[in-house]
C-alpha positions in Angstrom: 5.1 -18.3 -1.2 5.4 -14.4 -0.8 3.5 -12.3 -3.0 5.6 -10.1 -5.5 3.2 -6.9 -5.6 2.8 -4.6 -2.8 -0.9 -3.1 -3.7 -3.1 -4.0 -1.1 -6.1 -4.7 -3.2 -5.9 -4.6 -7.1 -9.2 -3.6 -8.7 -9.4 -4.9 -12.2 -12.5 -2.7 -12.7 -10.5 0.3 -12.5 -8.7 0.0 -15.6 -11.3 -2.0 -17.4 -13.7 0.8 -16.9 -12.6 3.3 -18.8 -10.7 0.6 -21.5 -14.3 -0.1 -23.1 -14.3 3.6 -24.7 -11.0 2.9 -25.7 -11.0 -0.9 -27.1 -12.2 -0.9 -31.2 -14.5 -4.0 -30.3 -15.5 -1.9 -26.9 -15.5 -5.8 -25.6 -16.5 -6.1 -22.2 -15.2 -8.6 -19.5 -16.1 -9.0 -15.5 -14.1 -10.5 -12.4 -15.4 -11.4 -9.8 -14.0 -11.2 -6.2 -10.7 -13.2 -4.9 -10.1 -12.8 -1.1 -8.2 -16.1 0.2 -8.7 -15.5 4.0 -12.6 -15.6 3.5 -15.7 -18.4 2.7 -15.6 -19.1 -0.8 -18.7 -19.8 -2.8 -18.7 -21.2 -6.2 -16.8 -19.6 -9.1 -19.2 -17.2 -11.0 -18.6 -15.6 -14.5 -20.3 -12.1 -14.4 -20.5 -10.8 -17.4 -23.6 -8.4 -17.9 -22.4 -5.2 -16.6 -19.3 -3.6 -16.0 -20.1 -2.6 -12.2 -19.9 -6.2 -11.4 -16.1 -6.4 -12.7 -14.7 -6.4 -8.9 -11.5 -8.4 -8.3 -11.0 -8.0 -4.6 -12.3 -6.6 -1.8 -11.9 -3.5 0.4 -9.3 -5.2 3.0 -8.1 -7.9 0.4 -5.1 -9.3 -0.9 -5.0 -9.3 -4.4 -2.9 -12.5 -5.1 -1.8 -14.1 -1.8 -2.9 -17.9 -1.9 -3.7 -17.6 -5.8 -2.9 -20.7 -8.0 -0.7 -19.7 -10.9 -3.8 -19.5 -13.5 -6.0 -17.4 -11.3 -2.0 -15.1 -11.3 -1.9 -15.3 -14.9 -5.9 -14.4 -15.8 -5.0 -11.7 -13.4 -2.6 -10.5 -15.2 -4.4 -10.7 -18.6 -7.2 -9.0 -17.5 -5.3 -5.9 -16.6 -2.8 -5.9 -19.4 -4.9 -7.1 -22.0 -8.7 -6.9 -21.1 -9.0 -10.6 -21.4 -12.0 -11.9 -19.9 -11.5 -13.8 -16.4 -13.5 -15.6 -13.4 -12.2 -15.2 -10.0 -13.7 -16.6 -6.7 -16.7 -15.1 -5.1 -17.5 -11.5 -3.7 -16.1 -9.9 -1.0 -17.4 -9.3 2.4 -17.0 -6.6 5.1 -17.0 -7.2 8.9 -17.8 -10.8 8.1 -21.1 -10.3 5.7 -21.0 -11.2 2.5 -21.6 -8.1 0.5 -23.8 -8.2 -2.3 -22.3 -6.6 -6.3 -25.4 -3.9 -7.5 -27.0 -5.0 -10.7 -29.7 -2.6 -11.0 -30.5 0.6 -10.2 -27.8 3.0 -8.2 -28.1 3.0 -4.8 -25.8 6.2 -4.1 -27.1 9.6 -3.7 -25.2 12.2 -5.5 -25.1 15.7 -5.4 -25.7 18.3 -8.2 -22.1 18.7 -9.0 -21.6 14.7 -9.1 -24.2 14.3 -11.4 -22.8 17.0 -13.6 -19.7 14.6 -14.0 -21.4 11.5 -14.4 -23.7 13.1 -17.2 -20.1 13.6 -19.0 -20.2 17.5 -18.9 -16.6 17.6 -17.7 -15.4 14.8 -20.2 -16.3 11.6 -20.7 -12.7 9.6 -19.0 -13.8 11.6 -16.0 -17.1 10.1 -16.6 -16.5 6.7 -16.5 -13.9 7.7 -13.4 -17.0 8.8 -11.3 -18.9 6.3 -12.2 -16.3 3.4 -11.4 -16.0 4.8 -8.1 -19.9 4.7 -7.7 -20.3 0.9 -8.7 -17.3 0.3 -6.3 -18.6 2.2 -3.4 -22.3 0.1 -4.0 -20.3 -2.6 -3.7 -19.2 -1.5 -0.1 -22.6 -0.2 1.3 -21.5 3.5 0.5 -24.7 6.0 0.2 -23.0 8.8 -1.2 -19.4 10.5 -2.2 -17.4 12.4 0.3 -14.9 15.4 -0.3 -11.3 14.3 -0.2 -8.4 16.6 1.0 -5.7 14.5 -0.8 -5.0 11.6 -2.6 -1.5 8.9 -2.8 -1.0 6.7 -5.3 0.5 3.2 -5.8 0.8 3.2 -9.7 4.3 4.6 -9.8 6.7 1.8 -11.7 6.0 1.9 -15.7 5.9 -1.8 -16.4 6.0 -2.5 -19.9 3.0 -4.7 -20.2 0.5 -2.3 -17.9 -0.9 -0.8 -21.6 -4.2 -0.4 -19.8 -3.1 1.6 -17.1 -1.0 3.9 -19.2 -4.3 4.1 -22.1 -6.7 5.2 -19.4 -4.2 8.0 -17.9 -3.4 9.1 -20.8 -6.9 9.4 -21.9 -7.9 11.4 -18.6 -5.0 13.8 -19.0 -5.9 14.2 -22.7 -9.2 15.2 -21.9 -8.0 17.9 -19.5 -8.4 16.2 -16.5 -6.3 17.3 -13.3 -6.0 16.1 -9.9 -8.3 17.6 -8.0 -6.2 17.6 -4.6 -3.2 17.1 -3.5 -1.7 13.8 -4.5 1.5 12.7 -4.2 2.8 9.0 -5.6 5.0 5.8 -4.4 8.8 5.6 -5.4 10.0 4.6 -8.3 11.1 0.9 -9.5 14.8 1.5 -9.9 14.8 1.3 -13.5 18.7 2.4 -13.9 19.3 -0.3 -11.7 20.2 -2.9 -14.0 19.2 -4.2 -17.8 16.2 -6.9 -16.4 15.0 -3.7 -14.7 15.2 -1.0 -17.6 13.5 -3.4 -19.9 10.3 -4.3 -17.1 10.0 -0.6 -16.6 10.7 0.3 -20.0 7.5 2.7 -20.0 8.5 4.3 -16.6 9.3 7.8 -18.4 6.0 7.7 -20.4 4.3 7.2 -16.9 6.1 9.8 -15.2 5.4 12.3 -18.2 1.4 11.5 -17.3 1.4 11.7 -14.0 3.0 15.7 -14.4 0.5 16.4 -16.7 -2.0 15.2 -14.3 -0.4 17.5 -11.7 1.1 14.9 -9.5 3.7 16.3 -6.6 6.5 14.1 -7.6 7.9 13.4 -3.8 7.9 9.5 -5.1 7.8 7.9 -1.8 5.8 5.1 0.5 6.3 7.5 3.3 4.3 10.8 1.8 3.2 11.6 5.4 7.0 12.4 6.3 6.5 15.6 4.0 4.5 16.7 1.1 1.0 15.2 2.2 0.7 15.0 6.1 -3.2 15.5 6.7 -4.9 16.6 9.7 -6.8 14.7 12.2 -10.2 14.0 10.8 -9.6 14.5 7.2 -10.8 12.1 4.3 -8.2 10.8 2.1 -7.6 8.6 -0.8 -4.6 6.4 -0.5 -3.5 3.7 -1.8 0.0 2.7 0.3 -0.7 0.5 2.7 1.8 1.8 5.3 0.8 5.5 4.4 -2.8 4.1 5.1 -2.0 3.0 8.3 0.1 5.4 9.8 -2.6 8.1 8.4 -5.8 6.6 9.9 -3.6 5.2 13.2 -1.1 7.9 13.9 -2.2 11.2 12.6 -6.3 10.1 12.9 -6.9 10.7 9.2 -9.3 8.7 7.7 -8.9 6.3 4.6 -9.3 2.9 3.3 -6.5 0.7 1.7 -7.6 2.2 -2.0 -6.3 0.1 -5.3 -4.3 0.9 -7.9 -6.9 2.7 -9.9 -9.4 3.7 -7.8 -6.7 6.2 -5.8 -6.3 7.8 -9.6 -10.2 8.1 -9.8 -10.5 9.8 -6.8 -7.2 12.2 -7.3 -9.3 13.5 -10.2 -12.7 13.7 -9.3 -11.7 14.9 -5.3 -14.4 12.4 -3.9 -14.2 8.9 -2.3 -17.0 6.6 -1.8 -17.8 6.6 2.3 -17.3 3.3 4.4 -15.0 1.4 6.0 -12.5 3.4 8.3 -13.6 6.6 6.6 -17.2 5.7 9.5 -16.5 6.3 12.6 -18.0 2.3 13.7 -15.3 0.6 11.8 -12.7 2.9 13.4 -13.1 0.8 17.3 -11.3 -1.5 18.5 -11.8 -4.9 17.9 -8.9 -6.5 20.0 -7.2 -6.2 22.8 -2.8 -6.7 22.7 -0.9 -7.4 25.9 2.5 -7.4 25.4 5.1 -10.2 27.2 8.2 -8.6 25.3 11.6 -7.2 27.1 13.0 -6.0 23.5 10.7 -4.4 21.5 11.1 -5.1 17.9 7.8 -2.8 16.7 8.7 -4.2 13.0 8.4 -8.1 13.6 5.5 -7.4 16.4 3.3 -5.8 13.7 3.8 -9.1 11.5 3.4 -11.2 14.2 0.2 -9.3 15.4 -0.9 -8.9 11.8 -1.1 -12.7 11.2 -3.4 -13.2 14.4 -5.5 -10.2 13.4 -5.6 -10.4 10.1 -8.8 -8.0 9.4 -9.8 -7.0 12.7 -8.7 -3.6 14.8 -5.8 -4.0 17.4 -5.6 -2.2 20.6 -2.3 -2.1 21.8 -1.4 -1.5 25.8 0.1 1.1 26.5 3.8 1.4 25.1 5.8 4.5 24.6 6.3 3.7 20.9 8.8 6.3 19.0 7.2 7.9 15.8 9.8 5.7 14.1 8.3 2.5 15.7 5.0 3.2 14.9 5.5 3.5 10.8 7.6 0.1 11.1 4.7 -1.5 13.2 1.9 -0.4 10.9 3.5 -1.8 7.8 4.4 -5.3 9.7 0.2 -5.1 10.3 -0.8 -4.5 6.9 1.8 -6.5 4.8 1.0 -10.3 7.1 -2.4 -9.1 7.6 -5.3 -7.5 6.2 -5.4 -4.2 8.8 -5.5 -0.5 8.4 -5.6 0.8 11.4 -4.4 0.0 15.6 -4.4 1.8 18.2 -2.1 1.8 21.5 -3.8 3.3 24.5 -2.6 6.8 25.8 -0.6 7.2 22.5 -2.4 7.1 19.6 -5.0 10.2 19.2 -8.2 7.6 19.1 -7.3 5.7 22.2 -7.4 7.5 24.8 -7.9 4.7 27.0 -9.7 1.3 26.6 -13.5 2.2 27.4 -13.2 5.1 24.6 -11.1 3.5 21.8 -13.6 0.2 22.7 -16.6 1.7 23.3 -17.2 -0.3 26.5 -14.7 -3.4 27.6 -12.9 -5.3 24.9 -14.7 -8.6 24.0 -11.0 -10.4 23.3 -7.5 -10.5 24.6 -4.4 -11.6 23.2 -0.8 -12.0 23.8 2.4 -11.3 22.4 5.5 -12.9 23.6 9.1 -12.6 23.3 9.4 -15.4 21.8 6.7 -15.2 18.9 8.7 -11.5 17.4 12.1 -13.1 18.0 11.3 -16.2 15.6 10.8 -14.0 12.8 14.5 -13.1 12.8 16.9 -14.9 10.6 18.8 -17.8 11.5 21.8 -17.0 9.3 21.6 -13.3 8.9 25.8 -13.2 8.0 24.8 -15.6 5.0 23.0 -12.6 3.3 24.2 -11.3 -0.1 23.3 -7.8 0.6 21.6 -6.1 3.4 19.0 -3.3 3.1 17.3 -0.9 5.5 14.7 1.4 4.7 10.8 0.1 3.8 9.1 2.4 4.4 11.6 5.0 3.4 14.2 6.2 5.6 13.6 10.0 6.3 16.5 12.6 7.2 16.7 11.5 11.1 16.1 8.3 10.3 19.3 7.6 7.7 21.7 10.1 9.9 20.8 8.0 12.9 21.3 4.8 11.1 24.4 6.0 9.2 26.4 7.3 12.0 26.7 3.6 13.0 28.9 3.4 9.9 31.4 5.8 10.9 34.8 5.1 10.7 33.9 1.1 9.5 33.6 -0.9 6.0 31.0 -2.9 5.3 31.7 -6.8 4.7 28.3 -6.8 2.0 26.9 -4.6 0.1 24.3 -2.3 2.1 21.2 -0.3 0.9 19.9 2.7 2.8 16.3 3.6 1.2 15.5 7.0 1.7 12.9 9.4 1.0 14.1 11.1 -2.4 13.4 15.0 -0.9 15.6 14.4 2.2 18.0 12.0 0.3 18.6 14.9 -1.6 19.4 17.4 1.3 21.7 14.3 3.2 24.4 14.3 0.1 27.1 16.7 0.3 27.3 16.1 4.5 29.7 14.8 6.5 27.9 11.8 7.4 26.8 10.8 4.1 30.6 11.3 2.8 31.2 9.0 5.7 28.8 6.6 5.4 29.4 6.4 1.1 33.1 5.9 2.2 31.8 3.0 4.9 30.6 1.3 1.7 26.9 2.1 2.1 24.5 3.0 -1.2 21.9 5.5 -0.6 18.7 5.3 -2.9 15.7 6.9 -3.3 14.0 3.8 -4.9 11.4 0.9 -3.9 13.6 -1.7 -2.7 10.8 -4.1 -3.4 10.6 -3.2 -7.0 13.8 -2.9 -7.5 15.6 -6.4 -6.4 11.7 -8.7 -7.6 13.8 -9.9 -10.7 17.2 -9.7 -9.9 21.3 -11.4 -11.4 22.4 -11.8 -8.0 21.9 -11.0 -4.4 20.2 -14.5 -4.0 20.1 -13.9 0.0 18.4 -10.1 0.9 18.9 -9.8 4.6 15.9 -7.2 5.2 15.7 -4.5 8.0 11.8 -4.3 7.4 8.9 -6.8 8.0 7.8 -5.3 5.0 10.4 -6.3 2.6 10.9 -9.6 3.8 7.1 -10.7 3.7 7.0 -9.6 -0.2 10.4 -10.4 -1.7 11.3 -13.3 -2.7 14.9 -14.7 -1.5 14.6 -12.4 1.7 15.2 -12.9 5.2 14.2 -11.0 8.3 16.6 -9.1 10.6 16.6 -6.3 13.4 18.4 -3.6 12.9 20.8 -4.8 15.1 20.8 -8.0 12.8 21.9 -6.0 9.9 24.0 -3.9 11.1 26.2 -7.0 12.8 26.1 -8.7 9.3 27.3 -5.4 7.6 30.1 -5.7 10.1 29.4 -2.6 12.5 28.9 -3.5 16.0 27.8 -1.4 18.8 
């Protein structure tokens, strides 16, 4: 069964944190570490110290291959600060990594200590110091500078008090984001009644995050405008395919950050440094030959995701589009547990195998034809409605796509997903008059979000990896795929 949340590694600690100074019985609780893919010692109950309260580790899944009452304690421990036991800690590189009980092993600066000693509030306090305990847990030695920060936490679901108390709390302490920080799309809350009663709280959330100074671009794809780093700089983010096309693409540097811990470092500006932001963990682990005659970069990143799963691809070379390589990073990270590749002579890191591997690869595998066709569905004309568009669509992206509707009518319903900002700039053209009159709905939402409790639409036939891996009732198809069930042909 498919996961229903799209956070690549929920951190209960975040939220539980800073809910002690607000909680009347200031009751804490401690989780310990759920990653399904990994060795799993006994069940432990931690609860001495609120910097042992981690729920999953740094390249984790937060509930893939959970039973329904590891789900539900979950779920309760977030909403409701309920205590809970999860399986074991987590482990980087394939070492366990041992959760600091005693003294701090980080080295802060002058200005760090400032914060931590409450002399710029105490919510940004207990911010720095969550992002302390988790970068201990991680091996960090210190705090790093952040040029910008993206956030997951952008649907107001009604139960998700904590989240709301704790950001609330930081913005009514005066606290800003430090950087620049955009946020994921919205839910689709006008969508229908299910929806506007699960995201009841979505304009209370929305309210926040301006007071907190958020760039509202609400999109997965922030890179496409309104945060696109340089090569080399330190990020916080939190999408998992703005994580990867940041550290793979552009040659940014960031780990797959929870929901949480991407608001922590927004305000403070800092990260704790390991994983991709160290130049060691940034090789290549793999190498990819590719047996393919038509490239589908969406269902080869799920298909090389899955027989990854954690480690670094090196992909041969391949004259990707910039288009491909978004779809192919968010196959990788969805079906596996990855955050960066590269592809030799394309990508900025690799360029060629004895640099990107730092002497010859030490494994080779292949991709076939066959493996990235089988992901495609059987039955894609049985589908009740067909979307395109996760990760958002930009500009070029929809007019490409939409001038296939020209002159046609769609047989189902058909979603394009776009990035609000250029959404906004496409209405009023000719194409999207002719594309609206094809019978095609342009939105600016998360598709995911949006359709997870649904009246209808049993079959989604979806043009992303992506979309298909998380929601429920969905299929698979190429582009082609979904075009052909929408009724447009070449």
């Amino acid at each position: 069964m498919r996961s229903g949340g799209g956070c690549r590694y929920v951190l209960v600690l975040c939220v539980r944190q800073l809910r002690v100074g607000l909680s009347p019985s200031g009751r804490h609780s401690h989780e310990a570490v759920h990653d399904p893919h990994l060795v799993q010692p006994p069940l432990q109950d931690t609860r001495d110290d609120l910097s042992q309260a981690i729920l999953t580790g740094a390249r984790g899944h937060p509930s893939r291959g959970l039973g329904p009452a590891h789900r539900l304690s979950l779920v309760k421990a977030i909403c409701e600060t309920q205590p809970v036991t999860m399986p074991h800690p987590p482990r980087i590189g394939g070492r366990p990594s041992s959760i600091v009980t005693t003294d701090r092993n980080m080295h802060l600066d002058s200005e760090q200590e400032s914060v931590l000693h409450g002399e710029s509030g105490q919510a940004l306090a207990l911010a720095l110091k969550t992002l302390i305990r988790y970068g201990e847990v991680f091996g960090a030695r210190r705090l790093v500078p952040i040029s910008s920060a993206h956030l997951v936490g952008s649907f107001g679901i009604v139960f998700f008090k904590g989240c709301f108390d704790v950001l609330e709390r930081l913005a009514d302490e005066g606290a800003r984001f430090k950087v620049k920080t955009t946020v994921n799309p919205r839910p689709g809350r006008e969508y229908s009644i299910i929806n506007r009663l699960t995201f009841f709280k979505q304009r209370r959330l929305d309210a926040t995050l301006e007071r907190l100074g958020v760039t509202p671009n609400y999109s997965c794809a922030c890179y496409e405008g309104g945060n696109r780093p340089a090569p080399g700089d330190r990020l916080a983010w939190a999408e998992s395919s703005a994580v990867q096309y940041a550290n793979s693409v552009i040659g940014a540097r960031s780990n797959a950050n929870s929901l949480g811990i991407d608001f922590f470092s927004a305000v403070t500006g800092w990260a704790p440094e390991f994983g991709y932001l160290l130049d060691e963990n940034r090789r290549g682990q793999v190498f990819v030959r590719l047996q393919i005659d038509r490239m589908d970069a969406c269902a080869l990143g799920f298909v090389l995701g899955k027989k990854v799963v954690d480690r670094v691809p090196v992909i041969e070379p391949y004259d990707f589009t910039p288009g491909d390589l978004k779809l192919l990073g968010a196959g990788l990270a969805c079906a596996g547990r990855v955050s960066m590749f590269h592809v030799v002579g394309l990508t900025p890191e690799a360029p060629d195998l004895r640099t990107v591997f730092q002497g010859p690869p030490a494994e080779t595998i292949v991709i076939t034809q066959e493996e990235i066709d089988a992901l495609r569905s059987p039955h894609p004309n049985q589908a009740d409605l067909v979307v395109f568009g996760c990760p958002h669509l930009t500009l070029d992206e929809a007019a490409s796509l939409c001038e296939r509707f020209v002159g046609k009518r769609v047989r189902r319903p058909a979603w394009v997903c776009m990035i609000p900002e250029h959404l906004e700039r496409f209405r009023g053209t000719k194409l999207y008059d002719a594309a609206s009159q094809a019978g095609v709905e342009m939105k600016s939402w998360c598709p995911l979000a949006c359709l997870s409790a649904r009246f209808g639409f049993r079959r989604v036939l979806a043009g992303s990896s992506k979309l298909f891996y998380y929601l429920r009732g969905s299929e698979y198809g190429t582009t082609d795929d979904c075009l052909r069930a929408c009724g447009v042909n070449r």
